[in-house]
C-alpha positions as semicolon CSV with decimal commas, in nm:
position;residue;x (nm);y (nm);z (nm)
1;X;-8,545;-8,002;8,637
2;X;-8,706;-8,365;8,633
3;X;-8,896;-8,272;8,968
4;X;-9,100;-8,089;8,711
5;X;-9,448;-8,211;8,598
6;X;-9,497;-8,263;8,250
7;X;-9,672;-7,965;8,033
8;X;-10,043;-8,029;7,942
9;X;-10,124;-8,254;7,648
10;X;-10,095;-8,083;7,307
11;X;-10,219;-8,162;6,972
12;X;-9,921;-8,251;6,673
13;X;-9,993;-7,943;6,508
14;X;-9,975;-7,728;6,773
15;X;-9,609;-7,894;6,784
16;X;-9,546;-7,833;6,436
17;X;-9,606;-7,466;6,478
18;X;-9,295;-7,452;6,654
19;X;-9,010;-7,450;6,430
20;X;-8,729;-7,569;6,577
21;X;-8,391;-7,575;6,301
22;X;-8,009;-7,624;6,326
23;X;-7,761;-7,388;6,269
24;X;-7,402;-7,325;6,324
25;X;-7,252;-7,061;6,574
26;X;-7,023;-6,834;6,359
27;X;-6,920;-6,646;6,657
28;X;-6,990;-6,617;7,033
29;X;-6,924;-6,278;7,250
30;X;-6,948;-6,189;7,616
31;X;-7,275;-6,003;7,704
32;X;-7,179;-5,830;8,009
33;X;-7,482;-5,596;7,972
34;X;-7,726;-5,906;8,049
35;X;-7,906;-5,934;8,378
36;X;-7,811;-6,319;8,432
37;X;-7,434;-6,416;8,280
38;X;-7,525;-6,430;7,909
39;X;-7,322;-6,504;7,548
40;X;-7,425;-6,334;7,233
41;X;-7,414;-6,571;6,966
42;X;-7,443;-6,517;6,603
43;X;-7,592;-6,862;6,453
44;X;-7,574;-6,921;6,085
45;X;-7,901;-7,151;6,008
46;X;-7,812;-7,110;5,601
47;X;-8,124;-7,118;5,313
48;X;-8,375;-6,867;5,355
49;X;-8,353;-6,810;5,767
50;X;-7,975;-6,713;5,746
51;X;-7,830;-6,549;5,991
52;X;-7,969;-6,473;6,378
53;X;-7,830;-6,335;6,668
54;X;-7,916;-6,493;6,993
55;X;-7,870;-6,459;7,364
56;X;-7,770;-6,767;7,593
57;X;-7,757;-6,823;7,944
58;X;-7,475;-7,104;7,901
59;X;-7,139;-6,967;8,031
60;X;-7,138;-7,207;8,320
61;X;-7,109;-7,509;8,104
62;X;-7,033;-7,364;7,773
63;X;-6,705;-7,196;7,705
64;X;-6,685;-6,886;7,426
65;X;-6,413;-7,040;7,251
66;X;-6,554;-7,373;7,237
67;X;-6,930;-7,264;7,079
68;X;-6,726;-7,132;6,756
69;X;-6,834;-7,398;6,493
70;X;-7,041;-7,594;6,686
71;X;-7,429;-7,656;6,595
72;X;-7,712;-7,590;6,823
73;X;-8,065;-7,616;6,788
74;X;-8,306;-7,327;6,805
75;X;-8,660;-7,202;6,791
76;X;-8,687;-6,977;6,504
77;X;-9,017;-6,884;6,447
78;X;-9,060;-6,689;6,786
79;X;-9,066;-6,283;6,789
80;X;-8,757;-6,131;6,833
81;X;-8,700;-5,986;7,217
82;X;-8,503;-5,688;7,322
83;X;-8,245;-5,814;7,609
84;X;-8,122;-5,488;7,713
85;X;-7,911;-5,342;7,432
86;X;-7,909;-5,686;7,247
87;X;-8,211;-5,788;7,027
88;X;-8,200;-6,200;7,023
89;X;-8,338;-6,342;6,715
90;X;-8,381;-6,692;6,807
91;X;-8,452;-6,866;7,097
92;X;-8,110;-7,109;7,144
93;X;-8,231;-7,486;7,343
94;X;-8,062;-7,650;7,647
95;X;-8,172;-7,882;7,923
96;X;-8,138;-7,814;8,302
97;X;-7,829;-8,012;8,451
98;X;-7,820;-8,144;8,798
99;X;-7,771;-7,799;8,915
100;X;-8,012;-7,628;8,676
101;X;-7,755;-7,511;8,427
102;X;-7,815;-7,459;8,090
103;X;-7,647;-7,737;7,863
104;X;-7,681;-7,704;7,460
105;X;-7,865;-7,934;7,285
106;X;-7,668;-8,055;7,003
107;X;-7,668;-8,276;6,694
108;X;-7,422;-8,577;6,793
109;X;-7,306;-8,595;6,471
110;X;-7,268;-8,319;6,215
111;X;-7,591;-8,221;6,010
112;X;-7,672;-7,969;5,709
113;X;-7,769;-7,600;5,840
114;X;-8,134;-7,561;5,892
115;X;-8,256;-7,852;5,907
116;X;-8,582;-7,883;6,060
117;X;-8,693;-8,087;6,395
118;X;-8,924;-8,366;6,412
């Protein structure tokens, strides 16, 4: 939310430790099994990261059939966490909006698979 303060003052590195990369959602699935209404997406980042599974709070502004194809951007250098009988891979990123729903962050524009944020 923008009532929010801002976080404390890092250094660049510590921001380059977090790798944030682009990938493609090669299919998107109901998670009824999630605590908090949840999609299971399957995110195809290509080179050497591949594949990862992920679990998203977006079904309020996000519809399944509409995440098919589309890019997102995602942490993927975190651990992998067990969300009940799901293990996400990847850490998928969104922005509050005026009600605190998760929105995607997305490319405007279509970008190779993996590429890196900075």
């Amino acid at each position: 939310m923008s009532d929010m303060p801002a976080a404390e003052t890092i250094r660049y590195d510590d921001f380059l430790k977090v790798d944030v990369r682009v990938g493609t959602v090669v299919s998107a699935e109901p998670f009824p099994q999630a605590r908090k209404p949840a999609y299971k997406l399957t995110i195809d980042f290509g080179g050497d990261i591949g594949i990862k599974r992920s679990s998203a709070q977006i079904t309020v502004n996000h519809r399944l059939e509409d995440l098919v194809g589309s890019q997102v951007l995602a942490v993927v250098n975190f651990p992998p966490r067990q969300i009940g009988p799901f293990m996400s891979e990847v850490l998928t990123l969104g922005v509050p909006d005026a009600a605190g729903e998760v929105v995607l962050i997305r490319p405007d524009q279509a970008v190779p698979k993996g590429g890196r944020l900075y």
